[in-house]
N, C-alpha and C positions, 0 to 999 in steps of 0.2 A: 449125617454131618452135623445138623444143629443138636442131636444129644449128645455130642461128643464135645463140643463146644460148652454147653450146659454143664456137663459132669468136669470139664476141667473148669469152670470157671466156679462150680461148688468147691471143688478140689484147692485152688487155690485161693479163697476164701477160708475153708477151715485150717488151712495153713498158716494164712495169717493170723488166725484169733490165736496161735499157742502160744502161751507167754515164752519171752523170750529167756527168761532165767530158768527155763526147764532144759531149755538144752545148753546148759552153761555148763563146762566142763571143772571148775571150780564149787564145791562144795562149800555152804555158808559156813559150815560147824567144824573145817579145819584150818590150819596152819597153812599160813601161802605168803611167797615169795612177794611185794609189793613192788617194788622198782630194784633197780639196777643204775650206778653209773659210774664211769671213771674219769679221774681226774690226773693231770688235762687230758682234754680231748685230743689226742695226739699220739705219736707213735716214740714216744718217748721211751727208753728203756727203765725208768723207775717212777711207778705210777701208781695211786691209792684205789682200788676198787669198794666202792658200799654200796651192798645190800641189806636192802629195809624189809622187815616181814612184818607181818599182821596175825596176831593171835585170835580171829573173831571170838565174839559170845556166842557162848554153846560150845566152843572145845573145850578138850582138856589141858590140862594147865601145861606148860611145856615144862622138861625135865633138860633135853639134851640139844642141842643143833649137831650136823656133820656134816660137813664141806669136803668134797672131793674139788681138790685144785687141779687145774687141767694141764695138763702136759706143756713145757713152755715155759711155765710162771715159777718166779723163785718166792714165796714167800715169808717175811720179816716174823719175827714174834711181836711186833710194834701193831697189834691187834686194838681196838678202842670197842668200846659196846655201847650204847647209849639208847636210853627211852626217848618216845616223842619229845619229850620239853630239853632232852642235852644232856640229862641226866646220868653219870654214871650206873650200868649194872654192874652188881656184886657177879662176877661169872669166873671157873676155871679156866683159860684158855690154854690149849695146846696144840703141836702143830706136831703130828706123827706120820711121818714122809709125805705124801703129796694129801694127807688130810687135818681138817682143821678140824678139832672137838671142841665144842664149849656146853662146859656144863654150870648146871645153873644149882647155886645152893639150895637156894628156896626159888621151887617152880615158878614160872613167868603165868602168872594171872590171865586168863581169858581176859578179852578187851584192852590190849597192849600191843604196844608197836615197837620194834625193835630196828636200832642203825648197828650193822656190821661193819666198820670198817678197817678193809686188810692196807694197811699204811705199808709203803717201801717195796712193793713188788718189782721183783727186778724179773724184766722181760728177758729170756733166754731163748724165745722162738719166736719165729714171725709168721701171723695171724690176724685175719681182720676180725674174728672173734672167740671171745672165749666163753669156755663154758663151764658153768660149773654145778654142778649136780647136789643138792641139798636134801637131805633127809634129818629126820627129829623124831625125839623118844619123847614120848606124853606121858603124863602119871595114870597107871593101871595097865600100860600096854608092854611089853615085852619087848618087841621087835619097833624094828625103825618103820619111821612111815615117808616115801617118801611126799615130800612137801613141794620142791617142783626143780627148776633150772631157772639159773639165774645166766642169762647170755650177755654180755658185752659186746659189741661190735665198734670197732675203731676204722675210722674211713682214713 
């Protein structure tokens, strides 16, 4: 009985010494989704959804965003981009049936932070959250990567 007690109490010591950023499911060196939030907080039928993403140091430079809008939501061409300081991006926006493309003239620079916001959503389903699924093309890669989900929930 007291080796067993010994051996869990080594056990749960070397569990605690593992740094906790090893078992992070976010990678430093890519593109990820930062927040989420809509405005107002209510169940209003025409409401602004932004998300904000983060370009770390060490990615690759971003080329493209792709938004799959979730079933429910009507979305406006009334689209804004902006950097951390307010800043207008230079970006294509388009909205090809329930997805939103933005491409970027000149690639979005490692260490950069991006405001999506999708202005004038008219709600056509009822839902306490929504979701939307976000993937991005980087310069050198082919294929999309995805970058994460971005949830809403409205109480």
């Amino acid at each position: 009985m007291r080796t067993l007690i010994y051996t869990a109490a080594i056990a749960l010591a070397l569990a605690a010494s593992i740094p906790a950023d090893n078992a992070s499911a976010r990678t430093e060196g890519s593109p990820h989704i930062d927040g989420v939030v809509q405005f107002p907080q209510s169940r209003w039928r025409i409401v602004r959804h932004t998300i904000r993403f983060h370009i770390p140091q060490g990615s690759s430079p971003l080329s493209q965003l792709n938004i799959d809008v979730p079933e429910g939501l009507r979305i406006s061409d009334n689209i804004a981009l902006t950097d951390k300081s307010g800043r207008k991006i230079n970006a294509n926006i388009s909205i090809m049936g329930n997805k939103v493309i933005v491409d970027f003239p000149q690639p979005i620079a490692p260490e950069s932070k991006l405001e999506l916001d999708l202005n004038n959503i008219r709600r056509r389903g009822v839902s306490n959250s929504w979701i939307y699924r976000v993937s991005a093309k980087l310069v050198g890669l082919e294929a999309d990567v995805p970058i994460g989900i971005a949830q809403i929930r409205v109480y």
